[in-house]
N, C-alpha and C positions, 0 to 999 in steps of 0.2 A: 358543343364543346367550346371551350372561353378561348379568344387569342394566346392567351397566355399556355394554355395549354397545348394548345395548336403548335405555338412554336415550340415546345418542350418534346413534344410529340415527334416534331419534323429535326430535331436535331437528337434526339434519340433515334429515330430511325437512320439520319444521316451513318450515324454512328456505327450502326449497326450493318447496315445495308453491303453488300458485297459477300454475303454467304448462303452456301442454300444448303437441299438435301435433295436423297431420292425416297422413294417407298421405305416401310419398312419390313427390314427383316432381320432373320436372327444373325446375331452377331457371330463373326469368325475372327477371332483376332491372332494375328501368325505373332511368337515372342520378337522374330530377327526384327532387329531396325532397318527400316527402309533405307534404301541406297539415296545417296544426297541425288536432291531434285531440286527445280526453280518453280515456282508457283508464274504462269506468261503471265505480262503485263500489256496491257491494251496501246496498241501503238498509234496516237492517234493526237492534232493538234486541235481539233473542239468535237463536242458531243450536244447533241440535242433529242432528249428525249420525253414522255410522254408517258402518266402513269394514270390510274384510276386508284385511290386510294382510299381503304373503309376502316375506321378507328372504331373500337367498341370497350368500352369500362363503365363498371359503375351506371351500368342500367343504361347508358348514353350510344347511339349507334348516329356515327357521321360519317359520309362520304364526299371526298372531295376530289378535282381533279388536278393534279400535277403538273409542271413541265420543267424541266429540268435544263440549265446550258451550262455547260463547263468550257474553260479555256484554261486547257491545260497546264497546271503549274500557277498560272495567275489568277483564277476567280471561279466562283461557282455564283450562279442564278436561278434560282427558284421561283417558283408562282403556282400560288394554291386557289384554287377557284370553286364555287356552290352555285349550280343550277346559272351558271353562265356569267357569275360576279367576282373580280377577284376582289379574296378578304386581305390575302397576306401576301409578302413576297422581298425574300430575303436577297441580298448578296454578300458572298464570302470570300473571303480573302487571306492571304497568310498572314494579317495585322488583325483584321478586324470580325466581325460578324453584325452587318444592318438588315433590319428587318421594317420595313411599310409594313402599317396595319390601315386598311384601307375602310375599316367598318367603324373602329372609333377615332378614326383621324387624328393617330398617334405614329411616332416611331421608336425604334429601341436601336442601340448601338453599346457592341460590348467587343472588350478585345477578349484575349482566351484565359488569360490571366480573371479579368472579373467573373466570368465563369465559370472557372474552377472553384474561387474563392464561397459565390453565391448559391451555385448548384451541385458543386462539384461534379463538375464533366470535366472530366482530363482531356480537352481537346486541342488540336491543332490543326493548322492547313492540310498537311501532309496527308494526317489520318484520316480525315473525313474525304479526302481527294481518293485516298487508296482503298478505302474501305467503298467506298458509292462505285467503283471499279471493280470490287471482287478482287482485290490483290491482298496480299500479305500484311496483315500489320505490323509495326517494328518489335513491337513485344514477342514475338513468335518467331525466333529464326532459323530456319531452318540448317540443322546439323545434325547432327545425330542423337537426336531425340523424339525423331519421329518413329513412326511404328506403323504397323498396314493392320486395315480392318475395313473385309470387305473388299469395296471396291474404290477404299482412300486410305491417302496417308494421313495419318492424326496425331498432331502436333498440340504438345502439353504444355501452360506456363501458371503457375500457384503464385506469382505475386503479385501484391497488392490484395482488391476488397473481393478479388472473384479468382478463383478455380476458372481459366478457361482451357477450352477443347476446339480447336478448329482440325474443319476434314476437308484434303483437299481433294477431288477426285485425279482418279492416275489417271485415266486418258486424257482429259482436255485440259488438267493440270491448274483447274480455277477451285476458289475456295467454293465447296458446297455445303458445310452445314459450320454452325458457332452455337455452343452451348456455354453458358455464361453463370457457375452456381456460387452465387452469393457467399461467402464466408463466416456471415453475421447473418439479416433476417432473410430466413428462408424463401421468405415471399416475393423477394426482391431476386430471383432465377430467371434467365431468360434464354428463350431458344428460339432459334434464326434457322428459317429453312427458306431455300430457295430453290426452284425448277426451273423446266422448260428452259435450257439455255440454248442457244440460237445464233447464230452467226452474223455477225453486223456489219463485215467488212465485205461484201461481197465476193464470198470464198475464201478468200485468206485467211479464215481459221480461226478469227478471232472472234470467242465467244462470251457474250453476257446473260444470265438470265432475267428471264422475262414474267417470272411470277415469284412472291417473294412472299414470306409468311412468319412475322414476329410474334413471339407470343409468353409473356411476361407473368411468375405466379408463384406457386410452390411446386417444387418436384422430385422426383424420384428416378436418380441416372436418367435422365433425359427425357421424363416421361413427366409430361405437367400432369399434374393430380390434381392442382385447383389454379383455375386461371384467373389474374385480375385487371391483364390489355389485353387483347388482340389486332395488329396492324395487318389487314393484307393488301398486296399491290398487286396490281396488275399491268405490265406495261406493253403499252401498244404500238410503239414506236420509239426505236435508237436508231440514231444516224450521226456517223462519222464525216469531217469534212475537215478538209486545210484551209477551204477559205473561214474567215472571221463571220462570227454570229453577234448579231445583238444581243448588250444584256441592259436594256434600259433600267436604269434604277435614279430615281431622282427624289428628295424629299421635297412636299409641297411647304412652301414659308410659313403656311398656317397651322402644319403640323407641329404637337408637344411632344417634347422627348420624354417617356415613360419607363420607368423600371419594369420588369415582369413581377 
């Protein structure tokens, strides 16, 4: 897979990331609206974690390994690595988004605004901070338009290019699945399942998951019928912590600034 793609990869997954699912089964949906709920938020001043990540499209199967550092509110750190090298490895921030490419000894620097404009990703600090958390996006708020099915509440919003569906689970109150149907080409659907969620505070309750599975195509109510990405992660370590983490991020002077 091409850098360019890598990072398009890792900021659509960004994007994404914060929802899952469970098994399937047949649907029960009750008509009453659910009684207002708060979807918990992870209560925590940095995170550091650790994923195993396998991308496959277009004949192409690449696995990379992950690591993630957040400090909360001010910055997000990534580092994507092959067979013990790292290629890529971004920092983000509520102004900007830089990315090191460490294999063509390049880098990229885009605020969110150039982004929208060039890929159209509607993003910001916020989203990509709440969504890699499993928290609530701001499109979705919850009031009385949620509904139960199952064993989630599922919260509806039609505007803009996608129909989405998020389900939150009722007991541990964390987003577990996001289905995303395209408006225009059908192929362009996408469905977010996540598992295994697990407790990262040592007891206190506060839970992330720990397997994650995107999967991008055409479909039918939620049901891909022809697939053309598949993302899944695996991650093998979250950990919460108040003291400060490193997020080394430095451009070499030799490095050329490149577009994607």
């Amino acid at each position: 897979m091409s850098v360019r793609n890598n990072i398009l990869f890792l900021l659509s997954w960004i994007l994404l990331l914060g929802f899952s699912s469970c098994r399937e089964q047949k649907k029960v949906v009750t008509k009453t609206k659910a009684k207002e709920f708060t979807v918990e938020k992870l209560d925590f001043k940095y995170l550091s974690a650790k994923a195993k990540a396998s991308y496959q499209a277009n004949d192409q199967n690449t696995k990379v390994t992950a690591d993630f550092r957040i400090h909360k509110d001010e910055a997000i750190w990534v580092s994507l690595r092959s067979t013990g090298i790292e290629g890529l490895r971004l920092y983000i921030t509520p102004k900007r988004i830089k990315a090191i490419n460490r294999l063509e000894k390049v880098y990229y620097d885009y605020n969110y605004s150039a982004l929208k404009r060039e890929f159209d990703l509607d993003l910001n600090f916020e989203i990509i901070q709440s969504i890699l958390l499993g928290e609530l996006p701001a499109t979705l708020k919850v009031k009385n338009k949620a509904f139960i099915e199952d064993d989630n509440f599922v919260l509806r919003n039609n505007k803009g290019d996608y129909k989405i569906r998020a389900y939150v689970d009722r007991t541990i109150l964390k987003l577990s699945k996001l289905f995303l149907e395209s408006k225009g080409r059908k192929t362009n659907d996408l469905l977010v399942n996540f598992s295994e969620f697990k407790d990262v505070s040592d007891g206190e309750g506060q839970f992330l998951p720990h397997e994650v599975k995107i999967t991008s195509g055409e479909s039918e109510w939620e049901e891909m019928i022809f697939t053309n990405m598949l993302i899944e992660l695996d991650f093998s370590k979250i950990h919460l912590s108040k003291s400060s983490i490193k997020m080394p991020f430095s451009i070499p002077s030799k490095y050329k600034k490149k577009k994607l």
